[in-house]
N, C-alpha and C positions, 0 to 999 in steps of 0.2 A: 815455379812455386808461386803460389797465390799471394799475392800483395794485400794481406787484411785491413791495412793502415788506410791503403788507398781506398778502398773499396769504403770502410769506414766513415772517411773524410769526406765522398762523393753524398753519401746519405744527407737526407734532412736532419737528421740529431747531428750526425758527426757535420756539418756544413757550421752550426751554430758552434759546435763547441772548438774546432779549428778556428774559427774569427774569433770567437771571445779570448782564447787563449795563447792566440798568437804562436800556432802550431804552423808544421808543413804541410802544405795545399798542394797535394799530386794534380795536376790537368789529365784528362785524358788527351794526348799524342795522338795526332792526324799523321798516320801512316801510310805508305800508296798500299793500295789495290791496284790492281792492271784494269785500266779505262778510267781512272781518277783524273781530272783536270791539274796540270803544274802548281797554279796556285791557286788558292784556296779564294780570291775575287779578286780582283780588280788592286793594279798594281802602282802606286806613290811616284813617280819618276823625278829625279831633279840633279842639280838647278836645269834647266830645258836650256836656259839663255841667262846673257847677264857675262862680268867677267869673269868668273868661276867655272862657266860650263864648259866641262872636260870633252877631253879625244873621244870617252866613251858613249857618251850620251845617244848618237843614231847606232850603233848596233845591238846596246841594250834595247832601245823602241822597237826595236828590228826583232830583237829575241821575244819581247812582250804581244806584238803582234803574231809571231810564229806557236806560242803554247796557247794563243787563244783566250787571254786573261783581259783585254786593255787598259787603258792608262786610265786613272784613276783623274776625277777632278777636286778641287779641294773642295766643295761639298759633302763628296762619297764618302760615306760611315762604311764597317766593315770590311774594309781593304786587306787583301791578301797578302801584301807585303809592301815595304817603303824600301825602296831603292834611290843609292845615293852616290853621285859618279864625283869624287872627290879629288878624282886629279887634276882639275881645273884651280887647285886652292895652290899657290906657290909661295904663299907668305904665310905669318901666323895670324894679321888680320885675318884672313880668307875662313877663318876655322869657325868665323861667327858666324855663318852660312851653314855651317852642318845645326845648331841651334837653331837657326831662322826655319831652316826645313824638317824638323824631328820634332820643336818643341808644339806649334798647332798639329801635327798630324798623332801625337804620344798617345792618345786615347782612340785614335781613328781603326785601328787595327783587330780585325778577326780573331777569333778564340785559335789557339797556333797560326799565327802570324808568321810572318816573316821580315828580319830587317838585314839588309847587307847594303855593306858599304866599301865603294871602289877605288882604289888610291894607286900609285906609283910606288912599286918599292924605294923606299929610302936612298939605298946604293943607285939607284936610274936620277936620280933627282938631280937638277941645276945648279944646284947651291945648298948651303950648308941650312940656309930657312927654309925653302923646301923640304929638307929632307928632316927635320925640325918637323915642320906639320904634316910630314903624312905620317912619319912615328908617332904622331899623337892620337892616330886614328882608332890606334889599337885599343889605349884608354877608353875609347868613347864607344865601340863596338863590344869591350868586354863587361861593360857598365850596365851597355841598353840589358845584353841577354840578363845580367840578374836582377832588373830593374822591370821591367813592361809584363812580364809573368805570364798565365793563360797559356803557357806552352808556348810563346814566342820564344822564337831562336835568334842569334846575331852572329854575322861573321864580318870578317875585313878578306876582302879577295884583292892584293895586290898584281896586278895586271902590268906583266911588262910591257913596255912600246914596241908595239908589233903585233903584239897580240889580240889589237883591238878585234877581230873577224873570228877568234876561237874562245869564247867564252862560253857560248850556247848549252855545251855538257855540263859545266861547273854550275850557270846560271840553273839549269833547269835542276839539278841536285840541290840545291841548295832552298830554290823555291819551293820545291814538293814535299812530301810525305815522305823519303826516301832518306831525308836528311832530319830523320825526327827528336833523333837522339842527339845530334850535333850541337851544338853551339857557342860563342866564344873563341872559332876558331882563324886562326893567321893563314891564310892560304895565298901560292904564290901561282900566278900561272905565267908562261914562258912564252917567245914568241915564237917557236914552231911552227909548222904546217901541222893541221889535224882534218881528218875525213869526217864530217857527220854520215851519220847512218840513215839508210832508206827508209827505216823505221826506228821513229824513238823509242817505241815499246819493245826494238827487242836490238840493242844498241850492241851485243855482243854476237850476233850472225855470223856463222862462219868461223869461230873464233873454239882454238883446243884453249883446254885447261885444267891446271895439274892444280887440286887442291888436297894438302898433306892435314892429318888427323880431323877427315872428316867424317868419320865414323859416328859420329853424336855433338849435341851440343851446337857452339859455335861454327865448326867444321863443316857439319852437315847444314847448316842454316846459308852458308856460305856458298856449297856446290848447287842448293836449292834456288835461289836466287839468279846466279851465274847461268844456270841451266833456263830459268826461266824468262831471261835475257836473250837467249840464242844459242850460248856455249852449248859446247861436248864438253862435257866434263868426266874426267879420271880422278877419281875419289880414292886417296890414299890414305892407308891406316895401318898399324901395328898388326902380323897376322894372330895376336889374340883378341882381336874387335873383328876379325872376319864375317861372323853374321851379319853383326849391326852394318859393318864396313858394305854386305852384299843389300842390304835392304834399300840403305840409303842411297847406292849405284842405280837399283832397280826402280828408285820411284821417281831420282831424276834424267833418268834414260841415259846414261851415263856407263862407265865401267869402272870394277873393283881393281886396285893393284895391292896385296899385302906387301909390306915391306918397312922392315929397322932401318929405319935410315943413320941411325947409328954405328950400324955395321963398317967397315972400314971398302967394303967392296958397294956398300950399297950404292953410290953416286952414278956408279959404273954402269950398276944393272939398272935402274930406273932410266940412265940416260939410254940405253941399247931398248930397254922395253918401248920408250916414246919413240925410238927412230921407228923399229918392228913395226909397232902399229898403226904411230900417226904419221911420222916422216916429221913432225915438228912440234912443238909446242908455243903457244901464244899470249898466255895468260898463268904465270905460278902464284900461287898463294902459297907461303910459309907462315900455316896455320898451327903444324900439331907441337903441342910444349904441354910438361908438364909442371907441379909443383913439389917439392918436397920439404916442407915448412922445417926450421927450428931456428930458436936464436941462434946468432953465430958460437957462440962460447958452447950452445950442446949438439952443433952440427957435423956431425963425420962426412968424412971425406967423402964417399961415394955420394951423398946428397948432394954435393954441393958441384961432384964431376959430372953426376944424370943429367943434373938440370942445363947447366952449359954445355955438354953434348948433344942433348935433344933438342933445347929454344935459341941455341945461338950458333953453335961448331957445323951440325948437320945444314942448317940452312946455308951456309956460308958455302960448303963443299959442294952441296945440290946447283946453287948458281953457276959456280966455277966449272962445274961438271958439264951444267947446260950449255951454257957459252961457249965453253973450251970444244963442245963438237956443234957449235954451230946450230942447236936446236932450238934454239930463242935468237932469233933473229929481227931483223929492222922492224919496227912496230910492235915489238912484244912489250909487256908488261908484268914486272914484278910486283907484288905488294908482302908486306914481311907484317906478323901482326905482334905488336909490340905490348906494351901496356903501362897503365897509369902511374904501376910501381916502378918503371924504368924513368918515370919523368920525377916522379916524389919520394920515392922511396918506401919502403911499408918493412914494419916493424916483423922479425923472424923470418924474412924474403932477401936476406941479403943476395940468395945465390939466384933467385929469381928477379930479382931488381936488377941484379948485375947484368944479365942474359939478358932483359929486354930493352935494358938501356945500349943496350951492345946491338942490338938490331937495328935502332934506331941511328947506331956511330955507323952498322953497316951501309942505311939508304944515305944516309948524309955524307959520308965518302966513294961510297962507287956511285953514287947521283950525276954526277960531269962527267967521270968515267964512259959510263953504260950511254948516258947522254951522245956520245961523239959515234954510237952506232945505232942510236935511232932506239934504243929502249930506257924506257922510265920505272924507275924504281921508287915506291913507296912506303909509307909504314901506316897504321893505324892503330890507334892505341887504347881499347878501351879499358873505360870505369868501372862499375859494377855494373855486370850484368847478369841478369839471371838467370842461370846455369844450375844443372847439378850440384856443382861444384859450389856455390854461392849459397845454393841451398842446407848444403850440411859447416854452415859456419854458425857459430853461436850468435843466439836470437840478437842481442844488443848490438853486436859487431855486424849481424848482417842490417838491422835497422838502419844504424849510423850508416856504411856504405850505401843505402838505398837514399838517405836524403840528404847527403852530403856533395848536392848540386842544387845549379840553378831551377830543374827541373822539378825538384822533389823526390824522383823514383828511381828505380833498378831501371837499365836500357836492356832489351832484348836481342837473343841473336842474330837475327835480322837486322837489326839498325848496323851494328857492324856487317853483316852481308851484304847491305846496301852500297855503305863505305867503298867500301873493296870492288863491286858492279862499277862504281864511280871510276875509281880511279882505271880499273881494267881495261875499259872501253878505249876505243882505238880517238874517239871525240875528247878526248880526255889527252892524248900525246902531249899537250904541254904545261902538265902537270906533271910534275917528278922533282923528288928532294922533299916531297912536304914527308909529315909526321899530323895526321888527322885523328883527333882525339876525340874519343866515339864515349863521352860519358856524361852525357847532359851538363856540360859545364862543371866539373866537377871542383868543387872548393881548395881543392888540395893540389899541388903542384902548382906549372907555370898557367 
C-alpha cells in the first residue's frame, strides 16, 4: 500500500510543513540491488592504535578492503559508515574513546549511513569493569540510531574471542542495503568455523530450502530473495493458496508443496517428501502464521488453539521431524519468524503474542542444543511492515505503526527477506540464538 505521508513529506510543501511542524520525516532507504557496492563511501575505522585498539581492528580493515569501500580519512565528508571496534575499552575510562571517535565524525555521514559498534560480550569479559562498559555499549548504539536520522542505522555486533576471522557476512549485512530496515539491534556472533562463499552475490549456492506460507506477502518476498541468492527453494503453503502458492514457485524456479501443517501427520509427510526429492534440506524458514484478533475476555477457544497450532506447535514438530530423520544436518540453518508483538505485546493479540514470543523461547532454548550438531537457529522479528494485512487496519492504527520508529516508515517484505538471506548463509554459521528485529527501530518493546 502506498505510503501518502511519506510521499507527502518528500515534496517541496510537505518538506516545509514537516520542519515547521515538527512532524515525522520518512528518508528514503538505500536498499541493495544485485551489483550495488557494500557501502554507500568510504568507511570511519577506529581507534586504529592507542591503548583501546581492539583484537578487531586488522580484519575489519581486511573486510573494508575486501567490499571495495576504503578507509575513510578524517577530512572525508560523506562516509558510508563509522565503524567502532570497542573491545579494546576494559575499564569505564576507555568509554570516553567512543565520544572522542563519534562526536567530530556525527555529521560526517551519507544520507543512510551506517554505524556499528564492536565490543566483547559482557559474559567473555575479564572483570566485573569490563563487563560494566561493554554493557554500556548497548545505550550508545541504541541512542546513535534515533539520533543521526537520514535513514542511518546502528547496531552493537558483540564478537566473541575467536571469532575475530568470521565477521565478513554480518559485516557486510549490516554495511549494505540489505539491512535497511534494521537497526538498534544486539547481535552476538560466535566463535565457530564459517565458509565464505565463492560469490558474495549469490552466498546461498548449492543450498535447499524449505520456506512455509510462502504463497504471498512476506512468504513469497522471502523464497524470492533466498532464491536469488543461489537457493532451490520449496515454497510451502496451505492447499487453498495453491495457485498463488504455484506462481510464486514458478517465478522463483523453485517448487510448490501444498500442505496443513497442522495436520497431525503432516511432519511425517513433508519430512518423506524432502528425503523423495532432495535427500536433505539446508535452510527452513518457519514463515507461515496467522492472526485471529480479539481481546482476550471476547476470544473463543478455537482462536486462540489456530493461532498456536499454526505460529508455534506446527513449527516446533516440523524441527523435531527434520532432525529426528536426519534431514538438517551439520551446517544447516533454521530461522523461525517471530514478531514485535512477541517482544511487547499488542493489545487483542494475546494469543498471537503468546505464539511469537514462544518462537523466540523456542531459538533461545534449542540454540546450544542444535549448536552441539553444527546447526544455527534463529528468529527474526518484524515491526510493521507492509503487507496486505497491514493494509486493511484502520487508517490511525496503521499511521501510528508506520511512524512508531526511528525510521519513520512501514519496513517491506524484503527487509525481512534480507534478514533471514543473512542469517541462512552457511558465512553466517556463527550466528545462532540471536532474535533480529526487522522494524526500523521500533519505539515499542526492548
Amino acid at each position: 500500500m502506498t505510503d501518502r505521508y511519506a510521499k507527502f513529506a518528500a515534496s517541496g510543501a510537505g518538506r516545509t510543513v514537516v520542519k515547521k511542524l515538527g512532524l515525522p520525516n520518512p528518508p528514503p532507504l538505500r536498499r541493495y540491488q544485485p551489483g550495488d557496492p557494500v557501502a554507500a563511501g568510504p568507511v570511519a575505522l577506529g581507534p586504529v592504535a592507542g591503548d583501546t585498539a581492539g583484537r578487531l581492528v586488522k580484519p575489519l580493515q581486511a573486510i573494508v578492503e575486501q567490499i571495495g569501500a576504503g578507509l575513510a580519512s578524517d577530512q572525508d565528508r560523506g562516509l558510508g559508515a563509522l565503524v567502532f571496534d570497542a573491545t579494546g575499552i576494559t575499564d569505564l575510562a576507555g568509554l570516553s574513546e567512543i565520544y572522542a571517535f563519534f562526536h567530530p565524525r556525527a555529521r560526517s555521514l551519507a544520507t543512510n549511513g551506517r554505524v556499528i559498534v564492536l565490543g566483547t560480550p559482557p559474559a567473555d569479559c575479564g572483570s566485573p569493569e569490563e563487563a560494566t562498559a561493554q554493557r554500556a555499549l548497548e545505550g550508545f548504539t541504541r541512542s546513535v540510531g534515533k539520533e543521526f536520522g537520514r535513514g542511518t542505522t546502528a547496531q552493537l555486533v558483540y564478537a566473541r574471542p575467536g571469532s575475530e576471522n568470521g565477521l565478513a557476512s554480518t559485516m557486510r549485512f549490516l554495511l549494505s542495503g540489505r539491512s535497511a530496515y534494521v537497526s538498534g539491534q544486539v547481535i552476538t556472533v560466535d566463535d565457530r568455523p564459517v565458509s565464505e562463499p565463492a560469490d558474495w552475490a549469490r552466498p546461498l549456492d548449492g543450498r535447499i530450502a524449505l520456506v512455509t506460507g510462502a504463497a504471498r506477502g512476506i512468504g513469497a518476498a522471502i523464497a524470492t530473495v533466498l532464491a536469488r541468492d543461489g537457493a532451490t527453494v520449496i515454497c510451502l503453503d496451505v492447499p487453498a493458496s495453491g495457485d498463488a502458492l504455484t506462481t510464486v514457485a514458478n517465478r522463483v524456479g523453485g517448487s510448490a508443496y501444498q500442505l496443513d501443517l497442522t495436520g497431525t501427520d503432516a511432519p511425517a509427510k513433508l519430512a518423506a517428501h524432502l528425503r523423495d526429492r532432495h535427500g536433505r534440506v539446508d535452510v527452513v524458514v518457519h514463515n507461515a502464521g496467522i492472526t485471529r484478533d480479539k481481546t482476550l475476555a471476547n476470544m473463543d477457544h478455537d482462536r486462540w488453539e489456530s493461532v498456536l497450532n499454526v505460529n508455534l506447535r506446527a513449527p516446533q514438530r516440523v524441527t523435531e521431524a527434520l532432525i529426528g530423520t536426519d534431514l538438517l544436518g551439520t551446517g544447516a540453518s533454521i530461522v523461525g519468524v517471530a514478531s514485535i508483538a512477541g517482544i511487547a505485546g499488542n493489545r487483542g493479540q494475546t494469543n498471537y503474542a503468546t505464539s511469537k514470543a514462544g518462537v523466540i523461547g523456542q531459538i533461545q532454548s534449542q540454540a546450544p542444543v542444535l549448536a552441539e550438531r553444527g546447526i544455527t537457529i534463529n528468529a527474526v522479528a518484524p515491526g510493521f511492515i507492509e503487507t496486505a494485512m497491514t493494509a486493511k487496519m484502520p487508517m490511525l492504527l496503521r499511521e501510528a505503526g508506520r511512524r512508531m520508529n526511528s525510521l519513520a516508515q512501514g519496513g517491506l517484505p524484503v527487509d525481512v527477506a534480507e534478514t533471514i538471506a543473512w542469517l541462512a548463509a552457511p558465512a553466517s554459521a556463527n550466528v545462532t540464538g540471536n532474535v533480529i528485529r526487522v522494524c526500523g527501530q521500533s519505539l515499542l518493546g526492548a
